[in-house]
C-alpha positions as CSV (number, residue, x, y, z in Angstrom):
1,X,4.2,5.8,49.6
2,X,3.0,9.1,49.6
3,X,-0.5,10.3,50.7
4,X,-1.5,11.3,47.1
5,X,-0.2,7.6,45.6
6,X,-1.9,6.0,48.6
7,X,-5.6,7.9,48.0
8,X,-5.0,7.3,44.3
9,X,-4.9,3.4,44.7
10,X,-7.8,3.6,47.3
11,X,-9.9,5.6,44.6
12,X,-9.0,2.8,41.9
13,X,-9.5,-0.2,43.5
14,X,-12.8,1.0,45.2
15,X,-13.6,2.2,41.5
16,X,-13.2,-1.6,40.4
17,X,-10.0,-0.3,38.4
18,X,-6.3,-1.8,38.0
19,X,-4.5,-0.4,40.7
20,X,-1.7,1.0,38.2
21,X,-1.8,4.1,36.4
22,X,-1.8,3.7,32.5
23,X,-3.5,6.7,31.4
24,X,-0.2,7.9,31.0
25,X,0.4,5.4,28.2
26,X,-1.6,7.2,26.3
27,X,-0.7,10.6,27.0
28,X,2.6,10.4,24.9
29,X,6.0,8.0,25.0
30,X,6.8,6.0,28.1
31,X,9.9,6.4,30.0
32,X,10.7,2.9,29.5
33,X,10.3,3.9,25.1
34,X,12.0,7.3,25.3
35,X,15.5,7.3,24.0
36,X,17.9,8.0,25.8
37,X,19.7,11.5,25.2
38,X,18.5,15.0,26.8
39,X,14.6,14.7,26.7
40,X,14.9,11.7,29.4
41,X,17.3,13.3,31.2
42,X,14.7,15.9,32.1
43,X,12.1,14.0,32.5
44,X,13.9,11.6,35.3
45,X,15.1,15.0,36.8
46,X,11.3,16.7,36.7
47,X,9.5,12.9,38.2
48,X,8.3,13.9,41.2
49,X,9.8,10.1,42.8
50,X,7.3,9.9,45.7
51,X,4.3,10.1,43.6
52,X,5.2,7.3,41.5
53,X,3.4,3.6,42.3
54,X,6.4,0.7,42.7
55,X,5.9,-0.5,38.6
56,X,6.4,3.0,38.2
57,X,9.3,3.3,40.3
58,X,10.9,0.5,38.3
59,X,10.5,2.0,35.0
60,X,12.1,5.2,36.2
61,X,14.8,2.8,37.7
62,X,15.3,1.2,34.8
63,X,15.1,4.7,32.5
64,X,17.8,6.3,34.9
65,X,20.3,2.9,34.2
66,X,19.8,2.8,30.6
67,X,20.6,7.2,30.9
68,X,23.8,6.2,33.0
69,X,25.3,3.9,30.9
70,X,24.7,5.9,27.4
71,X,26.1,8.8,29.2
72,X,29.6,6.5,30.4
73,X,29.6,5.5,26.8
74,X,29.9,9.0,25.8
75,X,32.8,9.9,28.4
76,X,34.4,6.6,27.2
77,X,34.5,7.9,23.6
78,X,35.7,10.9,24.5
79,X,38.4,10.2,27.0
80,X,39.7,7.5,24.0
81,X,39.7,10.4,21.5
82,X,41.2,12.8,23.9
83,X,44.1,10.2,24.7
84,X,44.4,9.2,21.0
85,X,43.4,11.8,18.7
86,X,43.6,11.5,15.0
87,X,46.9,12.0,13.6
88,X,47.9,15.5,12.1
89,X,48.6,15.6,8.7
90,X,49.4,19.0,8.1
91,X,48.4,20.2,4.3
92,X,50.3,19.2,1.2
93,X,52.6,22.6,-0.4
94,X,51.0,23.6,-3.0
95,X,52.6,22.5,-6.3
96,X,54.2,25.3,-7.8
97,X,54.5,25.4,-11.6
98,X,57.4,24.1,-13.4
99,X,58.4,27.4,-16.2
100,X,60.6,26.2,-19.0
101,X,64.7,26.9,-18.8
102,X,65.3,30.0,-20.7
């Protein structure tokens, strides 16, 4: 752990509170809530990983899975369109309009 995460636990426990950070709970959406999609992705990529306790750690474990495999499910759906695209039907001739025998 880093010096800043140790000093933080010191200053908690000594302070008679949980060792584990959850003001951020109530800061905004957890990483463990946030859908996944472009907003995780930079926040995983912006987490400073040293300064995170181990429970936090997990979560952003856990967060970085659940980012993996939405993003192999998007590759799988387009590597399955790109080897089977949608069949071309090109546009139907206009009809042209029948004018009486003279």
């Amino acid at each position: 752990m880093s010096p800043g995460v140790v000093d933080y636990l010191f200053r908690q426990l000594v302070a008679g509170r949980p060792a584990e950070d959850v003001q951020w709970e109530q800061e905004g959406i957890s990483l463990a809530a946030q859908p996944e999609g472009a907003e995780l992705a930079r926040r995983l990529a912006e987490t400073d990983i040293d300064a995170l306790t181990p429970v936090e750690l997990f979560h952003y474990v856990r967060a970085a899975q659940r980012l993996s495999s939405w993003a192999e499910d998007l590759r799988q759906a387009a590597v399955g369109r790109y080897c089977h695209p949608p069949a071309y039907h090109p546009p139907a001739e206009p009809s042209r309009p029948r004018h009486p025998a003279s």
